[in-house]
N, C-alpha and C positions, 0 to 999 in steps of 0.2 A: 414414417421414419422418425425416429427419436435420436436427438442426437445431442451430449453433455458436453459443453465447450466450458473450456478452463484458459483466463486468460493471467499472465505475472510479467509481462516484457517490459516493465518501468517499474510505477509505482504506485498503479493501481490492479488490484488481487479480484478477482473476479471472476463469477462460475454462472452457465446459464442451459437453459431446457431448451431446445429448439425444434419446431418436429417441419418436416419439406413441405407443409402445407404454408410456411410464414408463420406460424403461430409459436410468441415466444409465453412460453409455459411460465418460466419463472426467471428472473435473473437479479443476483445478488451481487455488492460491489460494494470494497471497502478503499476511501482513499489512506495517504499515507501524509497526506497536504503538514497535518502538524509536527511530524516526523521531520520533515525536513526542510521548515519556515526557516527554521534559525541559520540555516548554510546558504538559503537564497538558491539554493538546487538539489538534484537527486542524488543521495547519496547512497551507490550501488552497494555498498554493505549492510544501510541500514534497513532499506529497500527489500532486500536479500532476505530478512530474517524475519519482516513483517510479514511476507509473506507466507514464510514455514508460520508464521502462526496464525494466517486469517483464513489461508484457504479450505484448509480441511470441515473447520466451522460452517464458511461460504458453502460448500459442497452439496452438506446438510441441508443446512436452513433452503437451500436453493430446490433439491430433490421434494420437501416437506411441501415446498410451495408450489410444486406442481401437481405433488399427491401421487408420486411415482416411489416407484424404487431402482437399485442401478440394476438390478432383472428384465425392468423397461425398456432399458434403452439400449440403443440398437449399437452404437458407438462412442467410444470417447475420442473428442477433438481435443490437441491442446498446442500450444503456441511451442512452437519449437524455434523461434528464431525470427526475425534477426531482434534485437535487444540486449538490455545489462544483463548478460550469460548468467550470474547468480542467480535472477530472478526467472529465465528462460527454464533454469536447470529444476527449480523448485515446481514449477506447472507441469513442466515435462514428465519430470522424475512421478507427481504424484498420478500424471493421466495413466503413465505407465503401471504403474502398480494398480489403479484399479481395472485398467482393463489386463490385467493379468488377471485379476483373483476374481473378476468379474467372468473372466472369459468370453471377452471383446476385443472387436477390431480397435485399432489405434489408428486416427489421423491425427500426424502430426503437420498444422496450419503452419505457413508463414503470415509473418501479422500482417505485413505488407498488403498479404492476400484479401486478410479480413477486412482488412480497411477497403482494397479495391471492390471485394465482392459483396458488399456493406449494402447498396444503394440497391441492390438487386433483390435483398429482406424487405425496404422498404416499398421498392417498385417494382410488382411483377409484371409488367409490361415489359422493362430493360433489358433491351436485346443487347446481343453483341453483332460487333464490334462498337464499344465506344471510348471515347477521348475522356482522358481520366486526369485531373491535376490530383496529387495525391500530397499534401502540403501536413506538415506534422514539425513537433519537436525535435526530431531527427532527420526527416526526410526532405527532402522538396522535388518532385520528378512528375514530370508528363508519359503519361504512359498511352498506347492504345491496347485495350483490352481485347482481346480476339476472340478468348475463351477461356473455360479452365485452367488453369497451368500456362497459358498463352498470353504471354505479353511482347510487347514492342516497348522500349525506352524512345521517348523523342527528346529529351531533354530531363536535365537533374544538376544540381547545383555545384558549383565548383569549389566552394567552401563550406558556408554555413546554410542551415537550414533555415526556412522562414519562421518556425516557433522556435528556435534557438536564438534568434535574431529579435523576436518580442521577450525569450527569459531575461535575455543578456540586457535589452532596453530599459525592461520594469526595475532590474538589479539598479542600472546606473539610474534610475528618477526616484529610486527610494521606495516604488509602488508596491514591495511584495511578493509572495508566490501562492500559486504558482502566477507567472507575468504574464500570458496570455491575455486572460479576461481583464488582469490588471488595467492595463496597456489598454486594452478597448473601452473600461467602465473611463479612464482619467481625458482616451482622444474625444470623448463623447460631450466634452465640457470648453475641448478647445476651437482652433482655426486648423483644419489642416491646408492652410496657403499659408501659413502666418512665418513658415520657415522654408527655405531654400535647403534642399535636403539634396542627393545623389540619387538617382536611378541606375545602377550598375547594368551593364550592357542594352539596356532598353534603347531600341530604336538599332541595334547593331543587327547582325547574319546572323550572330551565332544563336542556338538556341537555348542556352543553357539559363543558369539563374547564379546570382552573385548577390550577397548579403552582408559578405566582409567590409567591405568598403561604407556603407551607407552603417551600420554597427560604430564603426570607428566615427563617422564625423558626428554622430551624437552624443560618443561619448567627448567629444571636443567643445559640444555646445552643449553640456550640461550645465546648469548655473548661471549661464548668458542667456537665457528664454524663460516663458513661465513653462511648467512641467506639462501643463495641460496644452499647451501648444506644439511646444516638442513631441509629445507622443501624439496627437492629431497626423502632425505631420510625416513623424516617422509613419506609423500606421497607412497613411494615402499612399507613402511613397514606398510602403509595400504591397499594396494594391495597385500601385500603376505596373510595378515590375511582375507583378504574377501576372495580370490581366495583358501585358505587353508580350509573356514567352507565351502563353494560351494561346494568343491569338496566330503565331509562328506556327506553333503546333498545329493547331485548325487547318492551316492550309496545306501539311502535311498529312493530312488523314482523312481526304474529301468522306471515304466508307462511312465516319463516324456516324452513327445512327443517334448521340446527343452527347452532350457535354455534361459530364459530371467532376462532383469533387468530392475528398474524403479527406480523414486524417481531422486531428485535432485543431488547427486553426481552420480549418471547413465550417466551424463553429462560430468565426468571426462574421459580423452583421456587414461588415461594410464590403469585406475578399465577397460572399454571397453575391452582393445586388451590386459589383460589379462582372461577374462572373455571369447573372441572369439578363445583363446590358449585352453582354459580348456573345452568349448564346442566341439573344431573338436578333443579334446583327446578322448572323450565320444561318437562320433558321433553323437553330435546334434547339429541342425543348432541355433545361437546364436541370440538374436534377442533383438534389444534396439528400445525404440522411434526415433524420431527425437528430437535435442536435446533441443529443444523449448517445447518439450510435457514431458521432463524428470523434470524441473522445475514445480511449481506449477502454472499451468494454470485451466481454466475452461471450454477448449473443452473437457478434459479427464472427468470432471464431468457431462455434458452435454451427453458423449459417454456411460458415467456408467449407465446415466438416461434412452436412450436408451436401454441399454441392460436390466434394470429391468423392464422397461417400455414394454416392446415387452415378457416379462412373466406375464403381468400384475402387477406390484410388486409398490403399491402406498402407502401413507403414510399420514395419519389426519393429520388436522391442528393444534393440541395441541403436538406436536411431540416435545419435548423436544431438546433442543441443549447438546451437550455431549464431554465434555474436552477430555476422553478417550474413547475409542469405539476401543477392536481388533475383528480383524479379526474371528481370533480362539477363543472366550471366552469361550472352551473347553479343551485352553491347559496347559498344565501343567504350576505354578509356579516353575519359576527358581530363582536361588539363586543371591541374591542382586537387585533383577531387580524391585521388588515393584511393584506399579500400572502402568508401562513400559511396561511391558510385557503383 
């Protein structure tokens, strides 16, 4: 099975070859990083139009380099949701038109998915059920994976996201964008004990996760610390609060067959080897992507198309594009978290 995933849900455009053996053929990827240094974030308009003009090129160049044609391939996968809809609508729109004129099934991915179903490209051993942190730019949510299309929510955050909580960090210390790796190249230099920070609900019942609070008192101690302390410390004391709702979760989902993580801060060196600490506490083997597949790319959408594609699992072309799409839209409303959760 051949299978073309097409990813635009932010602000990276990206097209890739995947075929059900795990073998990624080719995959192309263009960011948008200089587009949008100068605002300090994504700006869903300008995002929007980079897109109309890298993917179709991406498309190409990607097909060329597997040595295929779209005759080859057996399906188009493409990100329908959840994300900045302009960019949603540009991937979708264009999966749909080739698998019209192609005369192909259509899957359309939730990215969510890709990300969750991501570590199963890298690990074919990865059974299910397993305990999933899925921590990103937009997201923050414990899930357990059950199967296809099957998840469980155990916890998701009641405000902001954990890489919302390092853009918003690197903005207030001057670091750059994007502030992710910012935020980790500057904690790398400091103390992270050097500052008294918040752990929001760590050590409480609840399961959830809270980033609002700890956001705010850094921007109150901006200018009173050296920068590289400050981010040490913010950065540990978002690794005590992810590793502190994990471990909540663990005890909620004894099935787990191992502890994985996804999503673009899954990328961070320190969230990692605390997360591979609190796996061998548990006795479960820990398991992250590569850290190219923890960003948003479009082999993991392509890989998600496979897996629905190989249950039969296809989708009309009048398929709407979808800003929001969870995983669970079974689980319960949590407090503050709105159409987030």
């Amino acid at each position: 099975m051949l299978i073309l995933g097409l990813e635009s849900s932010c602000d990276e455009t990206a097209a890739a070859l995947v075929t059900d053996d795990r073998r990624i053929l080719s995959h192309r990827l263009a960011r948008q990083d200089e587009a949008h240094r100068p605002f300090g974030g994504v700006v869903p308009e300008i995002a929007a139009r980079a897109h109309v003009e890298a993917l179709g090129p991406l498309i190409e160049a990607a097909l060329q380099e597997a040595q295929v044609t779209l005759a080859d391939v057996d399906a188009i996968a493409a990100t329908a949701g959840p994300g900045l809809i302009g960019g949603v609508m540009v991937g979708l729109v264009t999966g749909k038109a080739l698998a019209h004129a192609a005369n192909k099934p259509l899957v359309a991915v939730n990215h969510l998915e890709g990300h969750a179903l991501s570590p199963r490209l890298s690990e074919p051993d990865l059974a299910f059920p397993y305990l999933l942190l899925l921590v990103s730019g937009g997201h923050c949510q414990l899930l357990l994976v059950e199967g296809i299309g099957r998840y469980r929510r155990l916890a998701t955050t009641i405000d902001d996201a954990a890489g919302e909580a390092f853009d918003k960090t690197a903005k207030l210390l001057g670091l750059g964008f994007p502030g992710g790796p910012a935020v980790e190249r500057t904690a790398a230099l400091g103390n992270p004990h050097a500052i008294p920070l918040p752990r929001p609900l760590v050590g409480s019942g609840e399961p959830h996760f809270s980033f609002a609070g700890l956001k705010s008192d850094v921007a109150r101690k901006v200018g009173k610390f050296a920068p590289e302390d400050l981010a040490a410390s913010f950065q540990q004391a978002v690794v005590d609060c992810l590793a502190d709702r994990t471990r909540i979760a663990l005890a909620k989902a004894p099935e787990a067959t191992a502890l994985v993580v996804a999503g673009g801060v899954a990328a961070n060196t320190a969230v990692r080897a605390a997360l591979t600490t609190l796996a061998a506490d548990h006795g479960l083997p820990f398991i992250a992507p590569p850290l190219w597949l923890c960003t948003d790319n479009a082999a993991m959408i392509a890989w998600a198309g496979v897996e629905r594609f190989a249950l039969g699992l296809t989708d009309p072309l009048d398929l709407p594009a979808r800003p929001r799409w969870p995983l669970d839209p079974d689980a319960e409303k949590v407090r503050g978290a709105g159409v987030k959760a």
